[in-house]
N, CA, C and O atoms as a GROMACS GRO file, in nm:
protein
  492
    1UNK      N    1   0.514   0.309  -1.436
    1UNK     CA    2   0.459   0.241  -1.320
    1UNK      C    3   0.517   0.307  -1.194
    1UNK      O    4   0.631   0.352  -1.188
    2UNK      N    5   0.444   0.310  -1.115
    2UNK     CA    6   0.440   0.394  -0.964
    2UNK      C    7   0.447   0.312  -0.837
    2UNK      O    8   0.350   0.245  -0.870
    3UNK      N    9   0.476   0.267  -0.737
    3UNK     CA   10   0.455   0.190  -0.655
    3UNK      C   11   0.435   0.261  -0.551
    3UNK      O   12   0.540   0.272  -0.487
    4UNK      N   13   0.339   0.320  -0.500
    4UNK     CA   14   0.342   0.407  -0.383
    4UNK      C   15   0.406   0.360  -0.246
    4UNK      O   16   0.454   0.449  -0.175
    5UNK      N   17   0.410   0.236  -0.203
    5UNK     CA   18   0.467   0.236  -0.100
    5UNK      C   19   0.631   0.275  -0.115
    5UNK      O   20   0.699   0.308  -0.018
    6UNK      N   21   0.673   0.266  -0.230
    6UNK     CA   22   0.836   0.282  -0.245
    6UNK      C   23   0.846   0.462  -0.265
    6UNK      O   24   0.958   0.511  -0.283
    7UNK      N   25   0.704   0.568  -0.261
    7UNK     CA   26   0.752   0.680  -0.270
    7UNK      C   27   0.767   0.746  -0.140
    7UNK      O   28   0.826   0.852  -0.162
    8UNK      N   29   0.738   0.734  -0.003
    8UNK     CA   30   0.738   0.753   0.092
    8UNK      C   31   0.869   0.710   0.144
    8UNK      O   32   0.880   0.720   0.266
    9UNK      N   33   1.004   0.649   0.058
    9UNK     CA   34   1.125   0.614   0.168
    9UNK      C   35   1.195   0.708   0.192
    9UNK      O   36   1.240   0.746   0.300
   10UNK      N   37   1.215   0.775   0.036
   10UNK     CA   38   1.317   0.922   0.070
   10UNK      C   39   1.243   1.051   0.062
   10UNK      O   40   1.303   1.157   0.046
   11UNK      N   41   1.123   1.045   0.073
   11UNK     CA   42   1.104   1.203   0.086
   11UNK      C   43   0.930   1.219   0.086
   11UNK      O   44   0.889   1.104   0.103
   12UNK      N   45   0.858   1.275   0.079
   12UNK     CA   46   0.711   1.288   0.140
   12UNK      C   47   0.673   1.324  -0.041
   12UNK      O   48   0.702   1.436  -0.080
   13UNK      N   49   0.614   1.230  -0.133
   13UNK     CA   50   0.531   1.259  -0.265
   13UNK      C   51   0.510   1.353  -0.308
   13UNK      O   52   0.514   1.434  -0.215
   14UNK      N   53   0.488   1.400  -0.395
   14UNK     CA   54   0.399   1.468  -0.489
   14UNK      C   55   0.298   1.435  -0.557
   14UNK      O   56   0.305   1.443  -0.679
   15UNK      N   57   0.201   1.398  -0.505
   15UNK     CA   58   0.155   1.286  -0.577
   15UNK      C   59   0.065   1.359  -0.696
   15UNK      O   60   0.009   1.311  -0.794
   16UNK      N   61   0.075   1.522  -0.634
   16UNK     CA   62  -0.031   1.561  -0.736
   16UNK      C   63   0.014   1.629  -0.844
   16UNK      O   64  -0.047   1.706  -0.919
   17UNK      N   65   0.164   1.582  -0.845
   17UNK     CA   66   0.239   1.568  -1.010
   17UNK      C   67   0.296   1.467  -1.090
   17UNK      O   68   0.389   1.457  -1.170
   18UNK      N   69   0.210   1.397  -1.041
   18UNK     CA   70   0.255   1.206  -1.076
   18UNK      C   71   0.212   1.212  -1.267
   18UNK      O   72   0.110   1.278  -1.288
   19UNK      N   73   0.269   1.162  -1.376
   19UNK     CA   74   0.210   1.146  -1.460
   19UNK      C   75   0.081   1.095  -1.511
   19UNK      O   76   0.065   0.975  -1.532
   20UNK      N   77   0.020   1.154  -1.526
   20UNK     CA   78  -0.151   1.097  -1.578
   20UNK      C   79  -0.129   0.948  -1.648
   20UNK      O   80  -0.196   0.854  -1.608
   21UNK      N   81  -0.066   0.937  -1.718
   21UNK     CA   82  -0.041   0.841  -1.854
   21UNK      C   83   0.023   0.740  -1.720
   21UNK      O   84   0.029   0.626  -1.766
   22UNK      N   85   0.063   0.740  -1.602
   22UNK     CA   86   0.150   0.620  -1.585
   22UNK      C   87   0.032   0.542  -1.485
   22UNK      O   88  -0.060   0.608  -1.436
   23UNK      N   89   0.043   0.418  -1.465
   23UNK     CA   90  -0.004   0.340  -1.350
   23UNK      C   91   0.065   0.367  -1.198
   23UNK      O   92   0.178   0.373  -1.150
   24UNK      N   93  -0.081   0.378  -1.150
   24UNK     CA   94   0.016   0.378  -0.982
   24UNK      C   95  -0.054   0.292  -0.901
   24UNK      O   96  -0.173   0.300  -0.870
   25UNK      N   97   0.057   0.175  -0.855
   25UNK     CA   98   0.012   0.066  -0.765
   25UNK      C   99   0.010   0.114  -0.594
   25UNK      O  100   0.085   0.184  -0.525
   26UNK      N  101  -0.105   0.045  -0.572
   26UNK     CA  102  -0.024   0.114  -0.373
   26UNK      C  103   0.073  -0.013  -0.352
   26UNK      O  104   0.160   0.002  -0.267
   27UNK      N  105   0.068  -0.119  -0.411
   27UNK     CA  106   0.188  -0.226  -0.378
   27UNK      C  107   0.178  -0.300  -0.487
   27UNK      O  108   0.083  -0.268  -0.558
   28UNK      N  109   0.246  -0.393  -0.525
   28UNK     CA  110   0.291  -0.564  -0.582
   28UNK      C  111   0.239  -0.604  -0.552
   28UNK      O  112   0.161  -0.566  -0.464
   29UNK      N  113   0.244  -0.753  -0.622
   29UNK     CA  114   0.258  -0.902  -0.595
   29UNK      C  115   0.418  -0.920  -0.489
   29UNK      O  116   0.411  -1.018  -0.415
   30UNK      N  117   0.525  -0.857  -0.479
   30UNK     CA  118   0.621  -0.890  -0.473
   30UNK      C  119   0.678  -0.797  -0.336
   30UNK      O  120   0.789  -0.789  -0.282
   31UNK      N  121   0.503  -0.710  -0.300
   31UNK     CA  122   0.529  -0.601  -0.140
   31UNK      C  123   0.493  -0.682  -0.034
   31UNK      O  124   0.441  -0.792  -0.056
   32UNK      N  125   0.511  -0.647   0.066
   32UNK     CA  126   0.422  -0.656   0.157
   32UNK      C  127   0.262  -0.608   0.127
   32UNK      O  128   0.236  -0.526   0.039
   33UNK      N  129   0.137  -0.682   0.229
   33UNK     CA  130   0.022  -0.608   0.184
   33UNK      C  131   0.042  -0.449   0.319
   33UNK      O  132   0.106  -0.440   0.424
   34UNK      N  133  -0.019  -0.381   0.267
   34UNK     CA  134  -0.018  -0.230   0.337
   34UNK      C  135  -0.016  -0.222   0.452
   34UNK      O  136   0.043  -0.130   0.509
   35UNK      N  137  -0.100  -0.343   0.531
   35UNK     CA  138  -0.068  -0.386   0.650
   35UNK      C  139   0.055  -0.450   0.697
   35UNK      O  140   0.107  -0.416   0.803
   36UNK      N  141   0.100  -0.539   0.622
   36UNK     CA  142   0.254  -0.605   0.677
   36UNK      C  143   0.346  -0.455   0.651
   36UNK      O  144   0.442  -0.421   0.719
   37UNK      N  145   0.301  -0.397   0.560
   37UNK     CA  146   0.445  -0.245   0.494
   37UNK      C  147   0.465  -0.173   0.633
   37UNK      O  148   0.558  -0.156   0.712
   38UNK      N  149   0.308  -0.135   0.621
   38UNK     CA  150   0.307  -0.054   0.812
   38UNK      C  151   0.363  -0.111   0.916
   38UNK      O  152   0.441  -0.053   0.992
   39UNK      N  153   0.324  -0.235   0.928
   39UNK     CA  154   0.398  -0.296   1.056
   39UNK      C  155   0.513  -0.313   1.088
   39UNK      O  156   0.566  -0.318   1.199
   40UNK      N  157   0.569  -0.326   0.944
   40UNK     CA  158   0.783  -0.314   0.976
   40UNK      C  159   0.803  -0.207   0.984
   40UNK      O  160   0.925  -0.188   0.978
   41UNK      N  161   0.741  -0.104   0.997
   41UNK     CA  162   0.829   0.022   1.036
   41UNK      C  163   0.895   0.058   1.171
   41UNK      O  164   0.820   0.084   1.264
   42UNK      N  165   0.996   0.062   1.184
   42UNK     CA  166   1.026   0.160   1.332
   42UNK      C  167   1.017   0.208   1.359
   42UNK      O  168   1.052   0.285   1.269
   43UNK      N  169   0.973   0.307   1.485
   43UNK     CA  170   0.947   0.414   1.546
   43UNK      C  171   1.037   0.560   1.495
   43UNK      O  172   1.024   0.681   1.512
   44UNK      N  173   1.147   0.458   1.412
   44UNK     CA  174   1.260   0.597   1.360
   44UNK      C  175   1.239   0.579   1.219
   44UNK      O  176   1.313   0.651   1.152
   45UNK      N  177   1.173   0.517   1.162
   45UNK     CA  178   1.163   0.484   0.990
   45UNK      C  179   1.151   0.619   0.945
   45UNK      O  180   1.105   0.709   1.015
   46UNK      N  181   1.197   0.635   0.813
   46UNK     CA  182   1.165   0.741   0.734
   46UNK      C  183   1.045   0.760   0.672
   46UNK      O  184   0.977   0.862   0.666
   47UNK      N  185   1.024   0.635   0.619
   47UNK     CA  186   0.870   0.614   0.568
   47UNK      C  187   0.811   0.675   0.636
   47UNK      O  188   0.792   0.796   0.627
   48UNK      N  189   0.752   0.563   0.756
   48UNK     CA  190   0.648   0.637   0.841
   48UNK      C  191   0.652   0.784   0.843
   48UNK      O  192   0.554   0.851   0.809
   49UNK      N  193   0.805   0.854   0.896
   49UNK     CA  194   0.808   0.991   0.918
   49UNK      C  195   0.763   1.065   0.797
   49UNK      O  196   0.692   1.165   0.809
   50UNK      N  197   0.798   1.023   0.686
   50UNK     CA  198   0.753   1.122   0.530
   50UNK      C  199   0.605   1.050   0.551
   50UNK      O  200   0.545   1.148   0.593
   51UNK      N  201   0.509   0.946   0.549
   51UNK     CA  202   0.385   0.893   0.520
   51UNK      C  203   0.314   1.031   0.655
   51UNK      O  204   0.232   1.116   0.621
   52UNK      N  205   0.365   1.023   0.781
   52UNK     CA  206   0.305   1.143   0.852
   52UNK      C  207   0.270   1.216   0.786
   52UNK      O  208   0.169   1.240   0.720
   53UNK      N  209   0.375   1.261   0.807
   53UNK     CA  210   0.406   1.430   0.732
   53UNK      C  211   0.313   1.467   0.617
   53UNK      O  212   0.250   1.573   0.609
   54UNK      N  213   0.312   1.370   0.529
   54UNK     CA  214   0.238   1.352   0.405
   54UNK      C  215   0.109   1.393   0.433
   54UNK      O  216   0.056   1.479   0.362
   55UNK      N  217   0.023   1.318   0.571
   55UNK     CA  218  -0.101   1.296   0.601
   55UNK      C  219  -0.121   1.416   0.671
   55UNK      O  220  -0.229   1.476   0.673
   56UNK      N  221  -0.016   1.454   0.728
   56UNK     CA  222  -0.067   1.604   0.842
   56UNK      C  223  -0.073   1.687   0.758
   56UNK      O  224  -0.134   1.776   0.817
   57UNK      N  225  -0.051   1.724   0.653
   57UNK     CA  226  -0.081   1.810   0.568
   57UNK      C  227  -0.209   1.821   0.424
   57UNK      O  228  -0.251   1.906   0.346
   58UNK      N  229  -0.231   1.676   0.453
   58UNK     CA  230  -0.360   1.683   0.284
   58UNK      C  231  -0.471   1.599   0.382
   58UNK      O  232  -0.464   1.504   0.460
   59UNK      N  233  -0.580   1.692   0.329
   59UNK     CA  234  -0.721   1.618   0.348
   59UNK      C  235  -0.744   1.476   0.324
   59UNK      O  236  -0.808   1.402   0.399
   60UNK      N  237  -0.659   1.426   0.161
   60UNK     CA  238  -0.692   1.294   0.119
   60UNK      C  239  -0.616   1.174   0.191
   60UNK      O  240  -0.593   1.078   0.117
   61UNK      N  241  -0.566   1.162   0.341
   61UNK     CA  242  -0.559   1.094   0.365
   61UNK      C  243  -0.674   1.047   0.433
   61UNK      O  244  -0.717   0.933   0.415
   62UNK      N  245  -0.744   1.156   0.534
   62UNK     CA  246  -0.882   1.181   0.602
   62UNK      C  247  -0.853   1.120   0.726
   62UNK      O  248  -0.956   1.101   0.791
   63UNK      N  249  -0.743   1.080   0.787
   63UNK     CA  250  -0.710   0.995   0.915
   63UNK      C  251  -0.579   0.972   0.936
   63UNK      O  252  -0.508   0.922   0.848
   64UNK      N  253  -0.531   1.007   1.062
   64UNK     CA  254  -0.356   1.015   1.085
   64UNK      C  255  -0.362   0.843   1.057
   64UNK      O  256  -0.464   0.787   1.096
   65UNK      N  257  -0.246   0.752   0.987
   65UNK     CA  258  -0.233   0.631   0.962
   65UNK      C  259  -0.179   0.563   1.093
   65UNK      O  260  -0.108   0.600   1.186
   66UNK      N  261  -0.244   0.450   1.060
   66UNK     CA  262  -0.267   0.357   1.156
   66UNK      C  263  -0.249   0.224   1.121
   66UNK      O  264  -0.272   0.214   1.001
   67UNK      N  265  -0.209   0.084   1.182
   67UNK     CA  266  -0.237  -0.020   1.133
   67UNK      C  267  -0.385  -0.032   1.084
   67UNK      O  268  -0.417  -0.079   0.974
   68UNK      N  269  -0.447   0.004   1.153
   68UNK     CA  270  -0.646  -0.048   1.136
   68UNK      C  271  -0.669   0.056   0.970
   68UNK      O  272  -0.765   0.031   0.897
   69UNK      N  273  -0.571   0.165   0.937
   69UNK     CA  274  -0.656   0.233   0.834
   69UNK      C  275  -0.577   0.233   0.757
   69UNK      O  276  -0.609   0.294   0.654
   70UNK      N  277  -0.434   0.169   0.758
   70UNK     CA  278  -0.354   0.210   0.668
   70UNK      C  279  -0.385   0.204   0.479
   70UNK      O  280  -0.352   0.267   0.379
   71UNK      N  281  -0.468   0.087   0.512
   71UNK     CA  282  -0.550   0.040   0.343
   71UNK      C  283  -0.598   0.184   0.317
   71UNK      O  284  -0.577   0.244   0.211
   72UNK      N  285  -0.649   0.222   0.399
   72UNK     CA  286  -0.768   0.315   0.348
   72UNK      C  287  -0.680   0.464   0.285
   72UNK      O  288  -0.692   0.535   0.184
   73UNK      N  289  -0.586   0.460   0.411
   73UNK     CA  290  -0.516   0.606   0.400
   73UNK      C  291  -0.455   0.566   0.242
   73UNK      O  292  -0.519   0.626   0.155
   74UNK      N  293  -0.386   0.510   0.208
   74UNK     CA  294  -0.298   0.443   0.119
   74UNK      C  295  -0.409   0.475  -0.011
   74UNK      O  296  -0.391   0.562  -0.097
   75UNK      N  297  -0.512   0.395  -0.002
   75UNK     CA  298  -0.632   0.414  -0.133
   75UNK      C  299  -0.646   0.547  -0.177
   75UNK      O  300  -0.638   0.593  -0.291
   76UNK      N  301  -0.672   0.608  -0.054
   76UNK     CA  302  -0.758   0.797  -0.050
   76UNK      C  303  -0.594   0.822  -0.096
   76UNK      O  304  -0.614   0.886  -0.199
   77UNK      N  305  -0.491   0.816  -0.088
   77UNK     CA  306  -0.368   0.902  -0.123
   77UNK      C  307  -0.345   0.855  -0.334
   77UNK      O  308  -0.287   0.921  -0.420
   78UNK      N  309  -0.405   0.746  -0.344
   78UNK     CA  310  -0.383   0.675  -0.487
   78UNK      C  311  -0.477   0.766  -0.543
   78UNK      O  312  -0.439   0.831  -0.640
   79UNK      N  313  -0.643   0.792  -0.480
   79UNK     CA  314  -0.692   0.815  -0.565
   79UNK      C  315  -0.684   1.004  -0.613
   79UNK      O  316  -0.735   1.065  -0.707
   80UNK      N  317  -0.553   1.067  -0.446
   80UNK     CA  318  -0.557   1.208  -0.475
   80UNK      C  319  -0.448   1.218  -0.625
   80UNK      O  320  -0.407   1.318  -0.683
   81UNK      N  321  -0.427   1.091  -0.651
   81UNK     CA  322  -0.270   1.153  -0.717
   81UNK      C  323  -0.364   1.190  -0.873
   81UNK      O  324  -0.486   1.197  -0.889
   82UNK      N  325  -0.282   1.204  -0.945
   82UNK     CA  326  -0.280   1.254  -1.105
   82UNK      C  327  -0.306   1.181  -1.183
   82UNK      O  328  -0.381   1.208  -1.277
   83UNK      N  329  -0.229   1.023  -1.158
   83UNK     CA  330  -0.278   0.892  -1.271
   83UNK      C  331  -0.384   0.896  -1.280
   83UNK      O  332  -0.452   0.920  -1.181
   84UNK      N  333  -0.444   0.872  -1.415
   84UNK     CA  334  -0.593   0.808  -1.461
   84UNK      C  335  -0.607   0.625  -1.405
   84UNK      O  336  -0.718   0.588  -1.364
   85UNK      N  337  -0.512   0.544  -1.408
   85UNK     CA  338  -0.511   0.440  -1.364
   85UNK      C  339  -0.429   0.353  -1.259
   85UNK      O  340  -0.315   0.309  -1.279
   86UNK      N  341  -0.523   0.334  -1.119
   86UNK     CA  342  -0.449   0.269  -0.976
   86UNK      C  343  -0.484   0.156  -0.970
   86UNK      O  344  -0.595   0.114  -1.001
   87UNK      N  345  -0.374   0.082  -0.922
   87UNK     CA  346  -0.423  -0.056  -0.862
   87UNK      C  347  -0.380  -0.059  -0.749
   87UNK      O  348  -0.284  -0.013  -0.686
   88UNK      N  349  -0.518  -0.159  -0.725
   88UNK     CA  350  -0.475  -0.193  -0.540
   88UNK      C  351  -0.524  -0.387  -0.502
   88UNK      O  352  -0.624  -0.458  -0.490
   89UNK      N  353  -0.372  -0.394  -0.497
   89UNK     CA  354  -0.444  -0.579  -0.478
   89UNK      C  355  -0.535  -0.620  -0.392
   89UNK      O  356  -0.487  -0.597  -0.281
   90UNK      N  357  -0.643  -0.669  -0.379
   90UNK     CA  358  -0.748  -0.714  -0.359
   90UNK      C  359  -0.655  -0.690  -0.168
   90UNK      O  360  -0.691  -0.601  -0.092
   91UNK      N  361  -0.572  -0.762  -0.143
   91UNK     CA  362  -0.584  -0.821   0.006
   91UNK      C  363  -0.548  -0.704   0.061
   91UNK      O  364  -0.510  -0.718   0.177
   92UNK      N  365  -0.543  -0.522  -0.005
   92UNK     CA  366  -0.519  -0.444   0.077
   92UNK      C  367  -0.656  -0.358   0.021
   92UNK      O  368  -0.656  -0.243   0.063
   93UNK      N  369  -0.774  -0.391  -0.067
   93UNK     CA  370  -0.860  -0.345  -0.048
   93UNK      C  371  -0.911  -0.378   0.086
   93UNK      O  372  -0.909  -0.299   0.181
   94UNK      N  373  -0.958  -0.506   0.090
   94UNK     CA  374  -0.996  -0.551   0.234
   94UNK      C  375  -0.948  -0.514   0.370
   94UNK      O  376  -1.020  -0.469   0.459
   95UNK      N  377  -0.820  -0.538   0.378
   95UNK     CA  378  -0.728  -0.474   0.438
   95UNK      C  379  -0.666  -0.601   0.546
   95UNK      O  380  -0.675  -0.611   0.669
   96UNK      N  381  -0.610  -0.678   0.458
   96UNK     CA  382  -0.537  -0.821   0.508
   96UNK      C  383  -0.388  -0.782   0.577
   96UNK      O  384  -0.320  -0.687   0.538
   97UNK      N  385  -0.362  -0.848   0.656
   97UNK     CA  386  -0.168  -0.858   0.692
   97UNK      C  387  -0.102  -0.922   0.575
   97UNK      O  388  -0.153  -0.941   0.465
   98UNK      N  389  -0.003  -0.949   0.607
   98UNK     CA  390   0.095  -1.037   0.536
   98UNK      C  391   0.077  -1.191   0.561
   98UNK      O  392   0.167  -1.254   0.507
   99UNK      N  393  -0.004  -1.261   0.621
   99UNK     CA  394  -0.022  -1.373   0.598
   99UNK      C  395  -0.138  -1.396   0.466
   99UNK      O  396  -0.186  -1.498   0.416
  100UNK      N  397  -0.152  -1.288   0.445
  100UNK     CA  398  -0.203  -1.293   0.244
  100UNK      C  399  -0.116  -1.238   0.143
  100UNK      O  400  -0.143  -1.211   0.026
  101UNK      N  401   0.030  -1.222   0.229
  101UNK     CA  402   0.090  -1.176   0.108
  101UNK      C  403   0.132  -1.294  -0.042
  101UNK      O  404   0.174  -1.407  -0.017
  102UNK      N  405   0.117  -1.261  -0.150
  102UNK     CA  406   0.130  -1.333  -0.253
  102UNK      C  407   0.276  -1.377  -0.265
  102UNK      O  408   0.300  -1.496  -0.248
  103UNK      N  409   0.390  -1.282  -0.297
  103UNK     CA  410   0.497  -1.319  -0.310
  103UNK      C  411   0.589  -1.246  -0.217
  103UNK      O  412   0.589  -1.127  -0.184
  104UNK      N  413   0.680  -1.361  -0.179
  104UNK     CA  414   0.831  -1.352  -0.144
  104UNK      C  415   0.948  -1.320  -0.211
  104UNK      O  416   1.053  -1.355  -0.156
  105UNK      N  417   0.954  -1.266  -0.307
  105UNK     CA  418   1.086  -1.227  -0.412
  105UNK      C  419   1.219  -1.361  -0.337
  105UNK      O  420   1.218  -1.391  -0.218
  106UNK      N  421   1.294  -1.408  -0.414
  106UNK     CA  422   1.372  -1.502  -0.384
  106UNK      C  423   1.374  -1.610  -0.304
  106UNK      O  424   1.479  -1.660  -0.264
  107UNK      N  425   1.243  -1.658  -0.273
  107UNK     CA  426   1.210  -1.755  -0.217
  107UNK      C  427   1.122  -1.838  -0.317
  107UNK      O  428   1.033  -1.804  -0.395
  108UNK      N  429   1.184  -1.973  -0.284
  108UNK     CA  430   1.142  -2.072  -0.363
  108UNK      C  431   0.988  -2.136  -0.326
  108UNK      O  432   0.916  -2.169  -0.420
  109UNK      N  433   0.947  -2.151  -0.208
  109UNK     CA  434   0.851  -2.238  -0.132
  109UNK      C  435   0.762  -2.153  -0.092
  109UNK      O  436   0.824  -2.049  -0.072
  110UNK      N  437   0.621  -2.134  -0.061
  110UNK     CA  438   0.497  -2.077  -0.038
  110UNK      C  439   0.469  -1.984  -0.092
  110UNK      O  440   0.381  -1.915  -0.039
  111UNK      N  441   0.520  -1.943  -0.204
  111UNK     CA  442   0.448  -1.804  -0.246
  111UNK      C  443   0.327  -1.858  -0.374
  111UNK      O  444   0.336  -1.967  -0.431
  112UNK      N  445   0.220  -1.759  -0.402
  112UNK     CA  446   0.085  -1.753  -0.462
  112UNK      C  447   0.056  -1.873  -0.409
  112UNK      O  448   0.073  -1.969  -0.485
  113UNK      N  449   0.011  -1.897  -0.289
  113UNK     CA  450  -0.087  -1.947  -0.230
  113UNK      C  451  -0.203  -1.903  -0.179
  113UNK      O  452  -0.298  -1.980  -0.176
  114UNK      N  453  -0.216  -1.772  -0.130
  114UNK     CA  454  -0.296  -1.683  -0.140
  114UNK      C  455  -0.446  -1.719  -0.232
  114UNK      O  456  -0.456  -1.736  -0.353
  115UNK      N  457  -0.566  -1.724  -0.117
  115UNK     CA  458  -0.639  -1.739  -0.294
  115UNK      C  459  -0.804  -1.616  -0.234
  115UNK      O  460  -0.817  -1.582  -0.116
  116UNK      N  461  -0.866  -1.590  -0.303
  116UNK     CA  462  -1.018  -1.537  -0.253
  116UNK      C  463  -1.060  -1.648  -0.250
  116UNK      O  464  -1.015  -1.739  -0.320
  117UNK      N  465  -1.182  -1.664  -0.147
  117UNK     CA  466  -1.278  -1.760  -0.155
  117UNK      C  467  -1.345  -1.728  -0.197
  117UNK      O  468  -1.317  -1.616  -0.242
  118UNK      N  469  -1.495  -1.774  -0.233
  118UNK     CA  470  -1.652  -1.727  -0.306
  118UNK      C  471  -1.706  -1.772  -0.174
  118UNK      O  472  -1.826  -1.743  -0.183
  119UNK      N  473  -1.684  -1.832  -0.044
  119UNK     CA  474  -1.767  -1.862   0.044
  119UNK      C  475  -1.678  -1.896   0.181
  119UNK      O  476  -1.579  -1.966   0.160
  120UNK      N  477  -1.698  -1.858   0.304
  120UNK     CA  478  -1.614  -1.880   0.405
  120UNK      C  479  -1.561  -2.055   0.455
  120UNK      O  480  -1.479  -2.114   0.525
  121UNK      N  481  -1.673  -2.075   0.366
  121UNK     CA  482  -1.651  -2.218   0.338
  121UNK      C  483  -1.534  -2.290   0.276
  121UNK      O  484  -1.481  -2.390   0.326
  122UNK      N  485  -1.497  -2.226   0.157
  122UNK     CA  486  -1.394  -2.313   0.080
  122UNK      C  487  -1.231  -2.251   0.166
  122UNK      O  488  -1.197  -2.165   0.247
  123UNK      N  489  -1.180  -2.342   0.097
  123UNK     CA  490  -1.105  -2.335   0.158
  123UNK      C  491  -0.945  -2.355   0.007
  123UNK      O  492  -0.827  -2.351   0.041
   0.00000   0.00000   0.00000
């Protein structure tokens, strides 16, 4: 198992020597969604600086990252890698913040509340 947001802390991927045979998530149940990941970064983060770097150099990001594209950049980088099989939780297909994030790791109170609707209606 792969978690792409955790390969961008110390150093800029490979993604296009990732094992075929393994799963690669762009996040958890237990991340931020791609939007909340982006938004904690600092202007001095490493991430961000390796996620650049990453993007100024390969076509498959197709757009310097951004809050508004980060889903997208994140997807196009899952689907350049090597695994035969990616997941991407639903609220960063769409491309939700963290007020859809599912889980809080060590917190007892609000987590999987999160739900899809079938209509803008339900609630």
């Amino acid at each position: 198992m792969i978690v792409l947001q955790f390969c961008f802390e110390d150093a800029v991927p490979d993604v296009d020597n990732y094992p075929e045979n393994r799963w690669l998530y762009t996040g958890t149940h237990d991340n931020p969604t791609l939007k909340g990941w982006f938004s904690s970064f600092d202007s001095d983060s490493k991430s961000l600086e390796h996620l650049r770097e990453y993007c100024s150099h390969r076509h498959d990001c197709k757009a310097s990252p951004s809050i508004d594209n980060i889903h997208r950049v994140m997807f196009n980088i899952a689907l350049a890698s090597s695994c035969e099989r990616i997941i991407v939780p639903y609220q960063d297909i769409i491309g939700l913040d963290d007020t859809a994030r599912m889980n809080i790791p060590g917190t007892a109170l609000g987590n999987w509340q999160w739900r899809v609707c079938s209509t803008p209606d339900d609630s």
